[in-house]
TITORLO-788139 format. One line per 2 residues: for each residue x, y, z of C-alpha. Coordinates in nm, 4 decimals. Layout:
<nodes>
X/Y/Z ~ ...;
</nodes>
This chain:
<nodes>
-0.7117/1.4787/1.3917 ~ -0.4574/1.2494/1.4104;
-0.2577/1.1560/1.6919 ~ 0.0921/1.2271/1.7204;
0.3974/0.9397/1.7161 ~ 0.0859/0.7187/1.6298;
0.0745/0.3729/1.4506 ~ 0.0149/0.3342/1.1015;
-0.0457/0.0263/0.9163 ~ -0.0342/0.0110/0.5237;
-0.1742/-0.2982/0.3497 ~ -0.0820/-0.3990/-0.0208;
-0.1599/-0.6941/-0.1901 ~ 0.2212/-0.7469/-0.3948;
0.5075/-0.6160/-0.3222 ~ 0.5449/-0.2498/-0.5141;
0.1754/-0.1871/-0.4231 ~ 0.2716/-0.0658/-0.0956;
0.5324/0.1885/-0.3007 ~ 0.3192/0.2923/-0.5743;
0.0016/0.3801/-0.3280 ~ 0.1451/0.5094/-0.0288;
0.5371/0.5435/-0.1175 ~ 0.4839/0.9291/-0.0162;
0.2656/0.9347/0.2438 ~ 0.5173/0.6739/0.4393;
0.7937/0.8829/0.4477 ~ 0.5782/1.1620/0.5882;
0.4593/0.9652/0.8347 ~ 0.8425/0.8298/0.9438;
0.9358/1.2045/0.9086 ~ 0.6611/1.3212/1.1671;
0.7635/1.0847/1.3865 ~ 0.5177/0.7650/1.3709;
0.5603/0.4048/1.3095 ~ 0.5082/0.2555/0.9729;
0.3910/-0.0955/0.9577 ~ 0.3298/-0.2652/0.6067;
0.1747/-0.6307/0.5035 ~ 0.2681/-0.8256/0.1866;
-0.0318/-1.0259/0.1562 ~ 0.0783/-1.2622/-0.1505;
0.4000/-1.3805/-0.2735 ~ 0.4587/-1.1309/-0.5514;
0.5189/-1.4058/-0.8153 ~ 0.2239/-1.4315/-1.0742;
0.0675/-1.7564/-1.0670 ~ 0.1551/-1.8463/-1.3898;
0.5132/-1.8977/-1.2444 ~ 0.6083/-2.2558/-1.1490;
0.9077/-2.4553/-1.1584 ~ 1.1962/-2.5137/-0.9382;
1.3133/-2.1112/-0.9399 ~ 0.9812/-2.0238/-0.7835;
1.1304/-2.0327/-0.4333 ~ 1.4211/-1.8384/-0.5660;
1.1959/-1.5940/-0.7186 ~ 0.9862/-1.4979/-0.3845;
1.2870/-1.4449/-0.2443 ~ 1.4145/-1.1990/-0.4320;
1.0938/-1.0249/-0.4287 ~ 1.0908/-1.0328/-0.0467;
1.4479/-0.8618/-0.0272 ~ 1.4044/-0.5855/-0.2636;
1.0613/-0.5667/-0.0772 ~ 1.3211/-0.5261/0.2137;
1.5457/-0.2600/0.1204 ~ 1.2086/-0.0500/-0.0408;
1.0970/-0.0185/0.2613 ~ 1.3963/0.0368/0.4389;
1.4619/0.2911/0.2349 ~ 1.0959/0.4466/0.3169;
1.1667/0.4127/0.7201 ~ 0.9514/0.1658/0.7687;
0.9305/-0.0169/1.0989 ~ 0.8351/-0.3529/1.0115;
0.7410/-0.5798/0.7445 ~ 0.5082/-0.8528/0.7323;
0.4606/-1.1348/0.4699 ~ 0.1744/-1.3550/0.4696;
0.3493/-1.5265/0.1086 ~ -0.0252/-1.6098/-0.0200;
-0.0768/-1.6837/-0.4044 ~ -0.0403/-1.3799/-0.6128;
-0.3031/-1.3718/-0.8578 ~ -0.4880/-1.6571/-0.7061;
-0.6291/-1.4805/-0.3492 ~ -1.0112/-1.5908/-0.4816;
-0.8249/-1.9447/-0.4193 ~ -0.7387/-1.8672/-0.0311;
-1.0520/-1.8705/0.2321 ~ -1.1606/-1.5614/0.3173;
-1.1886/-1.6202/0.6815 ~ -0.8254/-1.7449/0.6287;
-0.7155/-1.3403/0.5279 ~ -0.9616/-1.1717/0.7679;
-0.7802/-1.3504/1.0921 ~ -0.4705/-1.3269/0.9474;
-0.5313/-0.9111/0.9402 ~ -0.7140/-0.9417/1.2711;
-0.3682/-1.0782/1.4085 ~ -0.1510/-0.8080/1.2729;
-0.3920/-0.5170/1.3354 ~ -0.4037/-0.6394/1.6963;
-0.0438/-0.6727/1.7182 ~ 0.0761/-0.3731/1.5684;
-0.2476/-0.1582/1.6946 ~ -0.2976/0.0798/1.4617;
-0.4533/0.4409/1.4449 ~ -0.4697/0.4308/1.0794;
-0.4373/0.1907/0.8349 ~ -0.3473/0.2521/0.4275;
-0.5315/-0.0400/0.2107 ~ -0.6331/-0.1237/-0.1291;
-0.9762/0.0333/-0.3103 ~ -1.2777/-0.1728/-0.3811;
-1.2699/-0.0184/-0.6972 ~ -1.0015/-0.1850/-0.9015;
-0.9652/-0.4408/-1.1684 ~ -0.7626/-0.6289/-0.9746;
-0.9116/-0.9497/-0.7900 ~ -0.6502/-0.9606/-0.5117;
-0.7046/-0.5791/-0.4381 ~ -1.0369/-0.5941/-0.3742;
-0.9718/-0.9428/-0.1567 ~ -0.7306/-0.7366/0.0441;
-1.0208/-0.4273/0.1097 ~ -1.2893/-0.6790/0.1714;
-1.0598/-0.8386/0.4204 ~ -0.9000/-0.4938/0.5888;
-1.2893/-0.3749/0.6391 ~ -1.3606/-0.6755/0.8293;
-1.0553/-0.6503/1.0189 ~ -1.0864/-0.3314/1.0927;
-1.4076/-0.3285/1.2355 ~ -1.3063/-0.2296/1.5425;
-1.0291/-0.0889/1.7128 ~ -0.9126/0.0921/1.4422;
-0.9787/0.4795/1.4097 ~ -0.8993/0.5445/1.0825;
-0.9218/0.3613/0.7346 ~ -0.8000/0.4910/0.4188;
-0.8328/0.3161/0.0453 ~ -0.5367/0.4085/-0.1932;
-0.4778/0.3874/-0.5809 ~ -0.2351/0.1670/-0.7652;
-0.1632/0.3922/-1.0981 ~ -0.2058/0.0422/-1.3273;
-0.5298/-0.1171/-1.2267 ~ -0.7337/0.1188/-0.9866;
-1.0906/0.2749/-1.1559 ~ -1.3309/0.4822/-1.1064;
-1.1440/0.6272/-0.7896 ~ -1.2819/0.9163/-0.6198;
-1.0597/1.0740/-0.3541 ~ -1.1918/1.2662/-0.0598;
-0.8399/1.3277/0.0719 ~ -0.4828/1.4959/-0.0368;
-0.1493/1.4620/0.0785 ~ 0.0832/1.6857/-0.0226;
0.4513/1.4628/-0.0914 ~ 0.6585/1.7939/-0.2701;
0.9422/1.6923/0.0027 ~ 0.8591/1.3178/-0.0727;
0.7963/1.2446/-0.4795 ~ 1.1390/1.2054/-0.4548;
1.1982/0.9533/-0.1499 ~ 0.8968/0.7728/-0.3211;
1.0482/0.7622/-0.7020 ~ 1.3773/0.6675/-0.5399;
1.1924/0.3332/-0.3668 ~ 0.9893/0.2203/-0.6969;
1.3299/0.2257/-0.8689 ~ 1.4473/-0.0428/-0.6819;
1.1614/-0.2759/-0.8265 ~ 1.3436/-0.3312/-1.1384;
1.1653/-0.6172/-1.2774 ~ 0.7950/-0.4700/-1.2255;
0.9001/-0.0552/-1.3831 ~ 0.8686/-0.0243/-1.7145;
0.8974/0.2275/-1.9801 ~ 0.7110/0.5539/-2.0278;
0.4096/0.5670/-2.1516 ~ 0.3191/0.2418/-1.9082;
0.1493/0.2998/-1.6017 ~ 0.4250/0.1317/-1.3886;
0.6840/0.4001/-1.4577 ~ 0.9028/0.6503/-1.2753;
0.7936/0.8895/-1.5323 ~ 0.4042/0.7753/-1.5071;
0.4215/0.7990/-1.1077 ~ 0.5387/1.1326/-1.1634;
0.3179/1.2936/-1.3812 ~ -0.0078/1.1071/-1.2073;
0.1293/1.2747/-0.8579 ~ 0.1217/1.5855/-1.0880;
-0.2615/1.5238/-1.1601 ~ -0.3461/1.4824/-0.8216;
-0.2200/1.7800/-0.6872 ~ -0.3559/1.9818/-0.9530;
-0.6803/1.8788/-0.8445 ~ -0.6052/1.9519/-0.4897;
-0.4260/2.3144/-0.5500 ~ -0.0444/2.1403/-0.4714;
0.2132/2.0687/-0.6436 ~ 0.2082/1.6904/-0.5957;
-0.0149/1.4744/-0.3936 ~ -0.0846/1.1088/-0.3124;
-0.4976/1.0765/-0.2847 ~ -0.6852/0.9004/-0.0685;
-1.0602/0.7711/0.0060 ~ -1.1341/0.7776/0.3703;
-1.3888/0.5195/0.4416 ~ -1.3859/0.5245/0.8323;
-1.2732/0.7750/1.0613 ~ -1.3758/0.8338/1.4489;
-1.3418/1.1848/1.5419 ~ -1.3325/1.2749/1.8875;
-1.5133/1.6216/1.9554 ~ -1.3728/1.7467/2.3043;
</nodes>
């Protein structure tokens, strides 16, 4: 069972990931009283993107990053500003210390990260990475979906977000340039209707679901 007023730390590899995952299941957290950390690991601007606006372009990303999760209560935000799209580029060792750095920092009870199963290179860098850094000291470890590129997911784990869908649909909003149109994946309407799914499956109205892939139970 988790601790009260405790720690949490939510990894995403872009900027929106950390929304589209976890967006719910943050502003429970803030609302029960804990901290909410979050890590940008890349820059959010796809590699293809050179020129002299690139600059200009990450930082734009990085404020509406900002007020996102601002506007989620989170604590603090951390950006690493490593290649989007181009992680497989970055040393390994060079992500798994800067993790280890944050995780021993912030000191988490639980941390939110990315699934190994997902067609996205940089989201399974990011879980290779948090499982290394995570090794120890860390109680809890929980892989989340991204609506757009996660497969084959499996959750073992519910949250019910019927006081959050809202909070959450409100945040994505404000990533103008990434949501689309219904029927794409990145869409208010999408986010919606998959939080619909998942709570069907779970017997709620509307969930966010999880895979749990390390948790330390102490039996007293």
């Amino acid at each position: 069972m988790m601790k009260s007023n405790s720690r949490i730390l939510v990894i995403a590899a872009h900027p929106d990931d950390e929304v589209f995952g976890v967006g719910g299941t943050i502003v429970k957290h803030v609302k029960k009283g804990d901290e909410v950390y979050v890590v940008i690991v890349t820059d959010g601007v796809l590699a293809k993107c050179y020129g002299e606006n690139r600059f200009d372009i990450v930082q734009r990303r990085r404020k509406v990053c900002l007020e996102v999760t601002k506007a989620l209560g989170v604590k603090e935000v951390l950006f690493f500003n490593l290649p989007d799209a181009k992680l497989d580029t970055v040393p390994q060792l060079n992500l798994n210390k800067l993790l280890e750095d944050v995780i021993e920092k912030v000191q988490p009870y639980r941390v939110y990260t990315h699934s190994p199963n997902d067609l996205h290179r940089d989201h399974r860098i990011v879980f290779e990475s948090t499982m290394v850094a995570t090794r120890k000291n860390v109680a809890e470890v929980y892989c989340y979906e991204v609506l757009s590129s996660t497969s084959g997911f499996k959750p073992n784990v519910y949250i019910d977000i019927s006081n959050e869908l809202k909070h959450k649909l409100k945040a994505l909003s404000y990533y103008r340039n990434t949501v689309g149109k219904f029927p794409f994946p990145i869409s208010l309407e999408a986010v919606n209707t998959f939080a619909k799914f998942r709570g069907i499956e779970a017997g709620l109205i509307v969930a966010e679901a999880f895979v749990c892939v390390k948790k330390i139970e102490e039996i007293k």
